[in-house]
Backbone as numpy.savetxt, mean C-alpha at the origin, in Angstrom:
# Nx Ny Nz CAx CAy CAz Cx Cy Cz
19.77 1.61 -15.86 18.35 1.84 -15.82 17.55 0.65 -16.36
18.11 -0.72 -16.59 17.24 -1.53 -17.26 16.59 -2.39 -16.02
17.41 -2.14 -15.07 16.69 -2.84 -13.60 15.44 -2.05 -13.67
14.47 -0.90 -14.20 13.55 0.08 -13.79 12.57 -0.64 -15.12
12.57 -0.83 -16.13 11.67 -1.73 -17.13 10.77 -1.69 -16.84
10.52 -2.40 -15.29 9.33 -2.55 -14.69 8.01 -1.78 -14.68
8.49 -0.71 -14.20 8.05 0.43 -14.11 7.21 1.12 -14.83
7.54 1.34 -16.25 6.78 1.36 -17.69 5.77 0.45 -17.60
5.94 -0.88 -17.13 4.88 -1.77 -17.14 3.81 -1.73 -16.66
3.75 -0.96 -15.37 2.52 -1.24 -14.56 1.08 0.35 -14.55
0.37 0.16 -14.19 -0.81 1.35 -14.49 -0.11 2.40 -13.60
-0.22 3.94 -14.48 -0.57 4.88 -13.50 -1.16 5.96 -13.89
-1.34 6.71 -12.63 -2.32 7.58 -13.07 -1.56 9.21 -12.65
-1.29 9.95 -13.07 -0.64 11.49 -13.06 0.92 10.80 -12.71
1.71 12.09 -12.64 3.17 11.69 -12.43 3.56 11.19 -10.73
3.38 9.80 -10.31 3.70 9.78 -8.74 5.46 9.97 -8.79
6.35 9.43 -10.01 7.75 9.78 -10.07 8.55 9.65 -11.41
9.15 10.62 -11.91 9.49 10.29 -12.52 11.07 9.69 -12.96
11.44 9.21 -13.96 12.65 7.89 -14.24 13.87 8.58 -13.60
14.06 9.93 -13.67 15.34 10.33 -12.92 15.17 10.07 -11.46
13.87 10.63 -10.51 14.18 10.30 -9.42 13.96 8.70 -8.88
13.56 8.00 -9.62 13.17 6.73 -9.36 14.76 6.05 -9.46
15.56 6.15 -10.47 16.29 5.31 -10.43 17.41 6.20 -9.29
17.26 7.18 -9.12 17.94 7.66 -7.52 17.19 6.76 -6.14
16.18 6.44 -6.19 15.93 5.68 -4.86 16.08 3.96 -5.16
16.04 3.60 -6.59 16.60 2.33 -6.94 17.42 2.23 -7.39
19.06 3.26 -6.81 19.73 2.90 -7.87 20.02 1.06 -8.68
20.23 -0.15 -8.44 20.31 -1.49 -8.58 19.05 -2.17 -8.47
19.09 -3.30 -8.76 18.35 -4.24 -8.65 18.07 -4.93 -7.37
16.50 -5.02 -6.66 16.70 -5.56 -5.61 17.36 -7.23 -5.44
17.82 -7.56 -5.00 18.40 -9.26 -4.42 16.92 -9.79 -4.98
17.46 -10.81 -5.28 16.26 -11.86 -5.52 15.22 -12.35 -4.34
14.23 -12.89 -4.32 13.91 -13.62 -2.87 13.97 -15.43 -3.09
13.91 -15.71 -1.98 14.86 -17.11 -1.62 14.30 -17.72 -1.89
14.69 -18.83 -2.63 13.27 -20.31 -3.21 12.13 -20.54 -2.03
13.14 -20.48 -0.46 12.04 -20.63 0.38 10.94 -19.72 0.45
11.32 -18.00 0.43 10.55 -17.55 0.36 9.69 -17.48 -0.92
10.03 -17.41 -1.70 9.14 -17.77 -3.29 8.35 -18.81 -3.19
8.15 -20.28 -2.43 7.61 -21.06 -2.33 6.75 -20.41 -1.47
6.90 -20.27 -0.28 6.01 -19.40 0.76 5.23 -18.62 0.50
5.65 -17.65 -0.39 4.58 -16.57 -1.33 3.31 -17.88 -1.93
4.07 -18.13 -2.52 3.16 -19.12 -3.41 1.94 -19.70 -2.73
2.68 -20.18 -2.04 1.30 -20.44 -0.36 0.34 -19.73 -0.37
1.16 -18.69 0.25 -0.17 -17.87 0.85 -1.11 -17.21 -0.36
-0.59 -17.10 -1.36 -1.38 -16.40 -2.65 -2.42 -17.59 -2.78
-1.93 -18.51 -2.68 -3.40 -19.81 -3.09 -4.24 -20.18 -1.95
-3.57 -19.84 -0.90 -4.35 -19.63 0.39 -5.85 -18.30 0.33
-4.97 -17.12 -0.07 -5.67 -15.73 -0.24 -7.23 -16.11 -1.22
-6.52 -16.96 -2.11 -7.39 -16.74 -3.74 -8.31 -17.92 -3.46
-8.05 -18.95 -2.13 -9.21 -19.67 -1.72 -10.49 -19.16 -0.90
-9.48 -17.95 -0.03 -10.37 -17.37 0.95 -10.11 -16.16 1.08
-10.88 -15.39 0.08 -10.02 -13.86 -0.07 -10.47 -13.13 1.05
-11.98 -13.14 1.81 -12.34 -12.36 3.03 -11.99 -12.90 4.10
-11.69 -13.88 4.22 -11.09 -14.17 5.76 -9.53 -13.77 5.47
-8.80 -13.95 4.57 -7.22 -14.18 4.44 -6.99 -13.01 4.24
-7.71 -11.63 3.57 -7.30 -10.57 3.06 -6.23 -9.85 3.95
-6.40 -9.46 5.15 -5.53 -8.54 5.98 -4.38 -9.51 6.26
-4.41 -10.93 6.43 -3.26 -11.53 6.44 -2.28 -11.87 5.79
-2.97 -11.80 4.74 -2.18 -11.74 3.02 -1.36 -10.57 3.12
-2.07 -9.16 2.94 -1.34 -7.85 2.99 -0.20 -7.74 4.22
-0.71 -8.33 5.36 0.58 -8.10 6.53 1.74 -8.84 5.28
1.93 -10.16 5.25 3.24 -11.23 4.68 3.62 -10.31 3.72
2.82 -10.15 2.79 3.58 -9.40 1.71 4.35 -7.58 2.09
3.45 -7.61 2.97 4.76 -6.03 3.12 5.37 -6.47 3.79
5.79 -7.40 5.22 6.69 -7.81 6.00 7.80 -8.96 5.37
6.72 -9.55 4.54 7.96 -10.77 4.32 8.34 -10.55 2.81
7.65 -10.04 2.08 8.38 -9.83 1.05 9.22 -8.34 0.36
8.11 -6.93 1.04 8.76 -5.71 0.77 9.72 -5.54 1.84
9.67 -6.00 3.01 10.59 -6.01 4.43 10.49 -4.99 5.47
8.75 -4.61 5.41 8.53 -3.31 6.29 8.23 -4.57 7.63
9.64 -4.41 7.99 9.10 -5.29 9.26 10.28 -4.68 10.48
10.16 -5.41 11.58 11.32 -5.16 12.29 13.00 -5.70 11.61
13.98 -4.85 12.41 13.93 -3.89 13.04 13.51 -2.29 12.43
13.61 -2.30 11.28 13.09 -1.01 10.54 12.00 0.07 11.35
10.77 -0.71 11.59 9.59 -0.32 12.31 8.17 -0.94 13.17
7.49 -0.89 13.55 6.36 -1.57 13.70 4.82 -1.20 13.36
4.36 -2.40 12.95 2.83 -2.50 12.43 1.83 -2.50 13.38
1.07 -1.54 13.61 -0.31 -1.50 13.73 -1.68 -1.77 13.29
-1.97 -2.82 13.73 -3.47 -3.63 12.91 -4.23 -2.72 12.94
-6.06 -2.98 12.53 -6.92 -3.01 13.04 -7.25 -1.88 14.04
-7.82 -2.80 15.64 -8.24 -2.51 16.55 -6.81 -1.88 17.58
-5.63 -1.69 16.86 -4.17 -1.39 17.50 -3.93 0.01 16.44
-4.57 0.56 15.78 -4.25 1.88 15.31 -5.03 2.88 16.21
-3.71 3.33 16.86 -4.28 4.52 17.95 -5.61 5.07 17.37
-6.48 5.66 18.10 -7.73 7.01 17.97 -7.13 8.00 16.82
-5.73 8.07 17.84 -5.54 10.04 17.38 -5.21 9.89 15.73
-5.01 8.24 15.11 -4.74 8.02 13.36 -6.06 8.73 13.10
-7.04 8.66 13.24 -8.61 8.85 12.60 -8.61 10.24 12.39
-9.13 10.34 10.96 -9.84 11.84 10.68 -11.29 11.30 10.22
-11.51 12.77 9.97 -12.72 12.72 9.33 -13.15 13.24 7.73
-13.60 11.91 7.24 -13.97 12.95 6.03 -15.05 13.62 5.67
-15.03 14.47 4.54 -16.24 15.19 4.45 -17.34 15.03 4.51
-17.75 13.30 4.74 -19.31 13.18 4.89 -19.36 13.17 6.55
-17.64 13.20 7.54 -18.50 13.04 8.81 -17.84 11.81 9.18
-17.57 10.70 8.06 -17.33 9.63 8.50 -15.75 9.47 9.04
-15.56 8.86 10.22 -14.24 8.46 10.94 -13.55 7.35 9.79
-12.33 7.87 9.39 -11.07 7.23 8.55 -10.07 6.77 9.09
-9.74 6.06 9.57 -8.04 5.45 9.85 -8.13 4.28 8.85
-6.28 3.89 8.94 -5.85 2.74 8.03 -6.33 1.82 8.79
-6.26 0.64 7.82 -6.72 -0.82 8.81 -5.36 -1.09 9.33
-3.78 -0.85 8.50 -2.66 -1.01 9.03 -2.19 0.34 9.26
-1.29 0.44 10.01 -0.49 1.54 9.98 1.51 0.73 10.14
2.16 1.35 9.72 3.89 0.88 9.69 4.57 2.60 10.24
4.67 2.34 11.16 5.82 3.99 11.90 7.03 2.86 12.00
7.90 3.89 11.13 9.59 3.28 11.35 9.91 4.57 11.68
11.22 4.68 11.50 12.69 5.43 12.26 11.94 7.08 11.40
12.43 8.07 12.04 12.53 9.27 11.48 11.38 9.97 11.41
10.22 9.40 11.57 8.75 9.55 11.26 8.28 9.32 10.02
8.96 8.30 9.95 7.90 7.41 8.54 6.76 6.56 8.51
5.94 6.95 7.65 4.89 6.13 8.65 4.17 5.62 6.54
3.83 4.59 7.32 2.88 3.71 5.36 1.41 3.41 6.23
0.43 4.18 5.62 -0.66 3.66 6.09 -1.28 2.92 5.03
-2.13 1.91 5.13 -2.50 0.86 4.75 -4.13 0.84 4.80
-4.29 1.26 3.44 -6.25 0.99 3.28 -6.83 -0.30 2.32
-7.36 -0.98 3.30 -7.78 -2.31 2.66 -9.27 -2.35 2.47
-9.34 -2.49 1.19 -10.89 -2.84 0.32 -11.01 -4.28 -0.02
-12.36 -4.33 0.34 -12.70 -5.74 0.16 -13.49 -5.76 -1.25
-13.37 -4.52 -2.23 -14.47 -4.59 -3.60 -13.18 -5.38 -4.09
-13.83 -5.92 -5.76 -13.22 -6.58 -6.74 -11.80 -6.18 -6.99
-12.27 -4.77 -7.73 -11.49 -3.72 -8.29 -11.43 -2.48 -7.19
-10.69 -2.06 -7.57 -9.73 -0.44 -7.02 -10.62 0.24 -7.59
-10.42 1.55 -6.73 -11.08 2.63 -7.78 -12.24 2.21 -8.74
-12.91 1.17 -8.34 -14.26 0.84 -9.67 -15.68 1.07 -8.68
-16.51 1.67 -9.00 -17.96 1.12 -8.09 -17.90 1.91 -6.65
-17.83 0.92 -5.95 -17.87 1.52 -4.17 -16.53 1.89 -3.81
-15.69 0.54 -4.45 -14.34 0.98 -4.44 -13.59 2.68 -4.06
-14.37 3.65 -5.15 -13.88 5.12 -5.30 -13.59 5.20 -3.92
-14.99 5.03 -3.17 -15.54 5.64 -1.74 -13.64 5.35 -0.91
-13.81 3.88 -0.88 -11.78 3.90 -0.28 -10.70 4.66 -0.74
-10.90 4.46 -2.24 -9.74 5.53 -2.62 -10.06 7.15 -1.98
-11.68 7.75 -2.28 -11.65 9.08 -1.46 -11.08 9.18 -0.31
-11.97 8.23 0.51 -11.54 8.12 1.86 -10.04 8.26 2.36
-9.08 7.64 1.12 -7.50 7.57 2.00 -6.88 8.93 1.27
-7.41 9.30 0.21 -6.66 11.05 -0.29 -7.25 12.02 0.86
-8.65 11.89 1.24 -8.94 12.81 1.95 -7.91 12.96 3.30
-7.74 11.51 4.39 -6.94 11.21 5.05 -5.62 11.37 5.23
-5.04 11.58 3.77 -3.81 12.01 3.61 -3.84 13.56 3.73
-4.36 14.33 3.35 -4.58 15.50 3.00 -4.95 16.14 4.26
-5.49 15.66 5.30 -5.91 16.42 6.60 -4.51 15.95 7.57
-3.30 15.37 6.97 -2.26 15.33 8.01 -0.97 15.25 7.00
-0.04 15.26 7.62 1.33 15.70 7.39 1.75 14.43 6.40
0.95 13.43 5.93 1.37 12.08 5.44 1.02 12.41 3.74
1.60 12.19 3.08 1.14 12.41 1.37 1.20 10.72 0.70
1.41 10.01 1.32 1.73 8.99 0.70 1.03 7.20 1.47
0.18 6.53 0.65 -0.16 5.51 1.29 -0.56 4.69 0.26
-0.27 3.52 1.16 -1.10 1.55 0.10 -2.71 1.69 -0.04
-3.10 1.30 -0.95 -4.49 0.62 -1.02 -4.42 -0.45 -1.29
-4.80 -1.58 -0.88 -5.12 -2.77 -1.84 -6.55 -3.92 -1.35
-6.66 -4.49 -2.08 -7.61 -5.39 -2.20 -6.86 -6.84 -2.00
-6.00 -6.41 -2.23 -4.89 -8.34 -2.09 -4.10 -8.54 -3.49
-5.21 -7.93 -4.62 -5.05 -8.52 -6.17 -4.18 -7.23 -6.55
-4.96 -5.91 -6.41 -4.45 -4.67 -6.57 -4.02 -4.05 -5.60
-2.30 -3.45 -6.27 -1.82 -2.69 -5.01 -1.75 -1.19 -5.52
-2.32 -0.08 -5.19 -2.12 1.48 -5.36 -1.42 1.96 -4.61
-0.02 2.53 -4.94 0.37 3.35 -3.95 -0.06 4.88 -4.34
-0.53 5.56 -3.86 -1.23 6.53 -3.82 -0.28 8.09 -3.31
-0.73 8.97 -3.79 0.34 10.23 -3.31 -0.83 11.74 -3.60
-1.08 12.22 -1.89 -1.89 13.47 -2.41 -1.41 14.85 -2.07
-1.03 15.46 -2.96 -0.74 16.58 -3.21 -1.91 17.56 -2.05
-1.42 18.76 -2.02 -2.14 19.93 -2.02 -3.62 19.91 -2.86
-3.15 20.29 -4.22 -4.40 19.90 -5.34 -4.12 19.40 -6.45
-3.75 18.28 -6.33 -3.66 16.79 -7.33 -3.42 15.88 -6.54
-3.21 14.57 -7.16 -2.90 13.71 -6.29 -2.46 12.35 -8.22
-1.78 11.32 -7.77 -1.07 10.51 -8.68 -1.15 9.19 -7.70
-0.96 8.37 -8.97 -0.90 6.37 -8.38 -0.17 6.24 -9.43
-0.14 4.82 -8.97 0.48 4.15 -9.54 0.09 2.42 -8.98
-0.11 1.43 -9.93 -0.66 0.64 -9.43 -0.44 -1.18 -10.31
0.22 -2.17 -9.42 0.52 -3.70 -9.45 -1.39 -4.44 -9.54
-1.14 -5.65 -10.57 -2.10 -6.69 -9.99 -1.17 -7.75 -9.36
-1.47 -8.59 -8.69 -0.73 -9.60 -8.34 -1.63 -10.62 -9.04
């Protein structure tokens, strides 16, 4: 369990898991990533932090594809203007919700992906995204999705009636 350390470290908010089932889906330590790719990260983070509104959605693709590995063959990503209609709900003010990404892999797994362009998470206007993706979760069969801004990553989980994060700065 000392590969899990981490874990303790970072913000959260209600129980999204706790240390028994976590170290069941981690049992080990992931592999390291490759100087090349560690250099590459490095890139694009000083790329992002030059131009955080143009780079933002491009930033978030690399880092879940090239560094978490939601990429092929596992599944495929849906941008933007490529997330079907039928993703969209509605939330309670009326307003149409889909992810800016969506990831469907094998089995019906699916990571939807809500990208904010505020500072902070959850601070200010911010909330309005975080509502927006619990409500979204909650009107379909999905309990579980990313938020981020580039800096902050939330993975998010909504219950019936609660809901829990848990949440990285980069």
């Amino acid at each position: 369990m000392d590969h899990l350390q981490w874990w303790s470290s970072i913000r959260h908010g209600g129980l999204l898991l706790d240390p028994q089932r976590l170290s069941k889906l981690i049992p080990a330590p992931p592999p390291a990533i490759r100087d090349y790719q560690h250099d590459k990260l490095r890139r694009e983070i000083s790329l992002f932090v030059d131009d955080q509104r143009e780079r933002r959605g491009r930033f978030v693709s690399y880092v879940l594809e090239s560094v978490c590995g939601f990429g092929s063959p596992g599944g495929t990503w849906h941008r933007g203007g490529n997330v079907a209609a039928t993703w969209t709900r509605r939330a309670v003010t009326g307003e149409a919700v889909r992810p800016n990404h969506l990831w469907l892999g094998r089995h019906g797994a699916t990571l939807p992906v809500f990208i904010d362009d505020e500072k902070r998470l959850g601070i200010g206007r911010s909330k309005r995204t975080i509502s927006n993706a619990l409500q979204w979760l909650r009107q379909g069969s999905e309990q579980l999705a990313l938020v981020t801004n580039g800096q902050q990553w939330r993975l998010i989980f909504a219950g019936l009636d609660y809901d829990a994060f848990t949440e990285c700065r980069v």
